[in-house]
Backbone as CSV, one residue per row, in Angstrom:
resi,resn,N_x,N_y,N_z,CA_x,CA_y,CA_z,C_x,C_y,C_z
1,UNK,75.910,294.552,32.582,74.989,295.223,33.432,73.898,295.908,32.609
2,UNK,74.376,296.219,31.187,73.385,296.833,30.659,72.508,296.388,29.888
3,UNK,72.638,294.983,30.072,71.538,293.589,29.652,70.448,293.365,30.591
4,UNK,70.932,293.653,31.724,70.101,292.916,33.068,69.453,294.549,33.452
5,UNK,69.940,295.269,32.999,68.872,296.840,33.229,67.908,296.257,31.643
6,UNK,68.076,295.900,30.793,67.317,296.215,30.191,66.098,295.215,29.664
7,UNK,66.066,294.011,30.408,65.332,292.599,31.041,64.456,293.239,31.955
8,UNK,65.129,294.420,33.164,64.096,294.589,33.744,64.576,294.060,35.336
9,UNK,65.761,293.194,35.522,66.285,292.754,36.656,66.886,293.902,37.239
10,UNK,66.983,293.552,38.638,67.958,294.670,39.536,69.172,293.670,39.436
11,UNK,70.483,294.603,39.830,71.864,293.684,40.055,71.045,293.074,41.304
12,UNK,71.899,291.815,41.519,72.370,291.448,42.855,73.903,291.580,43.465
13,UNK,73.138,291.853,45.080,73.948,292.721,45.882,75.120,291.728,46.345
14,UNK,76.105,292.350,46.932,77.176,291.277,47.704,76.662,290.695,48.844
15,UNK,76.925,289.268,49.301,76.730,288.562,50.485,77.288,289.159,51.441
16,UNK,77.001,289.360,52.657,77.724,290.006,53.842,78.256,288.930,54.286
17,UNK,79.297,288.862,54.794,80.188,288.402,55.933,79.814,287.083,56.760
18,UNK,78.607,287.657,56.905,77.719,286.734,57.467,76.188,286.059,57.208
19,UNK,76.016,286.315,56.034,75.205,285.417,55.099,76.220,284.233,54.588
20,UNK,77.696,284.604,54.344,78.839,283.965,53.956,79.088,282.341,54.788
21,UNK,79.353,282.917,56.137,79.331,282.571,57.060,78.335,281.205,57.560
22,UNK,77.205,281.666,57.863,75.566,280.955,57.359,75.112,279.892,56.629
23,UNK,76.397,280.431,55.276,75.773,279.587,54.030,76.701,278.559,54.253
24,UNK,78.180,278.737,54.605,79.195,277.709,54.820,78.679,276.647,55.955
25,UNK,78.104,277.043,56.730,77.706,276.416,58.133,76.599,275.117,57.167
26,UNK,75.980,275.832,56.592,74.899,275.272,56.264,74.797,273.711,54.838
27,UNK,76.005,274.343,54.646,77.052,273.325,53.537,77.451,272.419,54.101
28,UNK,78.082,272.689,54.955,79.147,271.668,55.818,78.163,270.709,56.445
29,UNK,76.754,270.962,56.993,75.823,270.476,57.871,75.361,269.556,56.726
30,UNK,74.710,270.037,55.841,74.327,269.246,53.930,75.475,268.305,53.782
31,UNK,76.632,268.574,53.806,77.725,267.583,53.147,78.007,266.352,54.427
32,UNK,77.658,266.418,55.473,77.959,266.092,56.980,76.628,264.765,56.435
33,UNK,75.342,265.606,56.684,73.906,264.666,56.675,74.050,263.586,54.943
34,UNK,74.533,263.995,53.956,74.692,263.352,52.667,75.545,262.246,52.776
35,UNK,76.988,262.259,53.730,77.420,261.403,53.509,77.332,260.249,54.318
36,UNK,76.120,260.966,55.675,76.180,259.379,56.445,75.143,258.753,55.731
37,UNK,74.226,259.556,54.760,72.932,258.726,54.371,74.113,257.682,53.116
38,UNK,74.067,256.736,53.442,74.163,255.182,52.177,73.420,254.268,52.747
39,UNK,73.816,253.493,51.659,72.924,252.523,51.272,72.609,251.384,52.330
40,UNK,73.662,251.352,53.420,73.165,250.233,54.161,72.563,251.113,55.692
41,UNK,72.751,252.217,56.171,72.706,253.150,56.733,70.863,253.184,56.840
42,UNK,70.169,253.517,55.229,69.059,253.635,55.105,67.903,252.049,55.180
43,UNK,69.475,250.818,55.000,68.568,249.603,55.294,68.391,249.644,56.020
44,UNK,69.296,250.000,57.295,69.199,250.022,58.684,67.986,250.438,59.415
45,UNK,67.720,251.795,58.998,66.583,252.693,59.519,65.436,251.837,58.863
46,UNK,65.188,251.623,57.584,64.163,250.348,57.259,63.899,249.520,57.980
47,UNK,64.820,248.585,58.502,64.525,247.411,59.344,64.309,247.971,60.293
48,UNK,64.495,249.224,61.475,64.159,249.643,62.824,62.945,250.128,62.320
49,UNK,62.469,250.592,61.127,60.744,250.810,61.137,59.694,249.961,60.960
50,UNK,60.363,248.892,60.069,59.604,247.810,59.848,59.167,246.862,61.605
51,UNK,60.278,247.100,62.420,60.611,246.322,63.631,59.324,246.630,64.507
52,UNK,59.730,248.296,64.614,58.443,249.043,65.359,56.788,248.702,64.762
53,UNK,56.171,248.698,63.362,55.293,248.787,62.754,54.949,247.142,63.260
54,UNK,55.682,245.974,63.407,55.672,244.728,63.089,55.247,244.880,65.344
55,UNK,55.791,245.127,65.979,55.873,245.241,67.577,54.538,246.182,67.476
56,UNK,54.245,246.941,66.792,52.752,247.541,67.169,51.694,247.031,66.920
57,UNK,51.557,246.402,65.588,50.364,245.504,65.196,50.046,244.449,66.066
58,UNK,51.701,243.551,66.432,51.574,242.787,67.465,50.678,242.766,68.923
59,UNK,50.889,244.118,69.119,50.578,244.458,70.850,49.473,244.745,70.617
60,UNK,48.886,245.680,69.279,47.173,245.958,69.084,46.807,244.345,69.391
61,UNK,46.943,243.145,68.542,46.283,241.729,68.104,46.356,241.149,69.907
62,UNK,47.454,241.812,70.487,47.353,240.991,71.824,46.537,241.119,72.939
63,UNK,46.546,242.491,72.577,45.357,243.713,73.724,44.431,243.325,73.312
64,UNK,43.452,243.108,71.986,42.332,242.485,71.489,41.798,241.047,72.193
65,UNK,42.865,240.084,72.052,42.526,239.001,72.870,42.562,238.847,74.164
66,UNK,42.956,239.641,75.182,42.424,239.584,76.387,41.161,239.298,76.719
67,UNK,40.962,238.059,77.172,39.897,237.494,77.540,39.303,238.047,79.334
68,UNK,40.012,238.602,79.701,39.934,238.916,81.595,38.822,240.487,81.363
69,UNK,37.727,240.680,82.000,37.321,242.177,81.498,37.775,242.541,82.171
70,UNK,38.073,243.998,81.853,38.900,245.253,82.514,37.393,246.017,83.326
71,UNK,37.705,246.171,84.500,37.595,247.204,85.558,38.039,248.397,85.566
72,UNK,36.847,249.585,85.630,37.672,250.950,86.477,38.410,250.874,87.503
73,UNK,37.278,250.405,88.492,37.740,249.993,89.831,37.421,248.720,90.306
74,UNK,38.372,248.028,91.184,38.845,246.852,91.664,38.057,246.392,92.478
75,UNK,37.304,247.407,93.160,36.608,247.193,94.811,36.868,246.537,95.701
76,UNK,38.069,246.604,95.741,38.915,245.946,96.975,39.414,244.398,96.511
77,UNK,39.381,243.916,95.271,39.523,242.373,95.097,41.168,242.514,95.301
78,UNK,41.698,241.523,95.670,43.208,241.370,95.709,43.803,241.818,96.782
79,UNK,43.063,243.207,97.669,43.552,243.954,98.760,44.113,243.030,99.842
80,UNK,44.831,243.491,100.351,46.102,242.873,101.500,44.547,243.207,102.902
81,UNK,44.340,242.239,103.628,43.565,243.004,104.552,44.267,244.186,105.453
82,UNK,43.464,245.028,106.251,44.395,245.554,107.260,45.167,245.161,108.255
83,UNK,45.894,245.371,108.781,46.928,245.181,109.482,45.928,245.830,110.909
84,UNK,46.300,244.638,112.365,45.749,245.018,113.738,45.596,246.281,114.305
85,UNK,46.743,246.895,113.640,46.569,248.277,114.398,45.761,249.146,113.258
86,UNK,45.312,249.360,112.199,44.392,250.090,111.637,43.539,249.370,111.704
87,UNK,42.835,248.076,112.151,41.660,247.593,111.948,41.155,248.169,113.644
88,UNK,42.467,248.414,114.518,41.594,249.220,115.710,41.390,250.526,115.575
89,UNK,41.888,251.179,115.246,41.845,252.643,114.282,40.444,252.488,114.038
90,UNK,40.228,251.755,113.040,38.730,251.986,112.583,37.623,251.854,113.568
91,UNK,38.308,250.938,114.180,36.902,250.431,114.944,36.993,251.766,116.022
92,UNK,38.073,251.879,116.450,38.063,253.808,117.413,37.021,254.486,116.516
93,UNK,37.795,254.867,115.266,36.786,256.008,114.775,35.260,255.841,114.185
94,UNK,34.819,254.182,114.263,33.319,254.160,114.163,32.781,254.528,115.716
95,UNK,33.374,253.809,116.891,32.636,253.841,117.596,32.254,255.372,117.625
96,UNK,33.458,256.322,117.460,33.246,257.761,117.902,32.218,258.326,117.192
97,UNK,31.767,257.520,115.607,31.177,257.880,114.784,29.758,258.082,115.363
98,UNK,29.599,256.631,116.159,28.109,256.573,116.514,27.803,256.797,117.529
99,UNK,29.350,257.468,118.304,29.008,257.956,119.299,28.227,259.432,118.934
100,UNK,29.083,260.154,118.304,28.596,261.380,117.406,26.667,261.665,117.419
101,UNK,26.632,260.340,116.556,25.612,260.383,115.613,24.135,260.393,116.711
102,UNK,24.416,259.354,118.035,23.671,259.433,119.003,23.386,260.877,119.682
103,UNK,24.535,261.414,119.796,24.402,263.047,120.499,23.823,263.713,119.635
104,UNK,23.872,263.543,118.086,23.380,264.288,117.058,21.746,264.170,117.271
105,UNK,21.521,263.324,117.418,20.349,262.538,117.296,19.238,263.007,118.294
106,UNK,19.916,262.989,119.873,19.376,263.460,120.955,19.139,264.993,120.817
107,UNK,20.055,265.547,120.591,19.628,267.275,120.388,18.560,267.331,119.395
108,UNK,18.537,266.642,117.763,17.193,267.078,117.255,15.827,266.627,117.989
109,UNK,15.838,265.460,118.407,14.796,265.503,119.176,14.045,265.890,120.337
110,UNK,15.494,266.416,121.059,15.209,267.582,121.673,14.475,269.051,121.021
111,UNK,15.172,268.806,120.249,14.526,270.574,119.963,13.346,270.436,118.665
């Protein structure tokens, strides 16, 4: 002790209970992760990255050659027409539309 006073170091203190505790946890977790890493373990994870990297380049080179241009919107191409009873629907709510639009019409020129 009277080497390490005179270096200039403080002692070090005792581990508590639960720094103890902590550090064992933390060993066991280290010795746990060390021994699944071998050698064929890490080929493994190699070939599942190589797999992914090899499936991404792929799908970029495929998306590139799409020859069809892409659309925001569709404007109705492909649409199912309506069905009888909403195609009378509509036609109800135009007529009402222009029924509307006539009464609208008559009051400004009225006034």
């Amino acid at each position: 002790m009277l080497e390490e006073k005179k270096q200039g170091r403080r002692p070090i203190a005792q581990e508590s209970d639960r720094i103890k505790r902590a550090r064992q946890k933390l060993k066991a977790r280290w010795d746990e992760e060390t021994r699944c890493m071998t050698g064929e373990a890490l080929a493994e994870i190699k070939e599942k990255i190589n797999n992914q990297y090899h499936r991404y380049t792929n799908l970029r080179t495929r998306l590139t050659d799409v020859e069809k241009p892409l659309r925001l919107f569709a404007q109705g191409e492909g649409v199912q027409s309506a069905s009888p009873r909403v195609r009378s629907i509509m036609e109800r709510v135009r007529q009402e539309m222009d029924q509307h639009k006539a009464a609208l019409d008559q009051a400004l020129q009225k006034s």
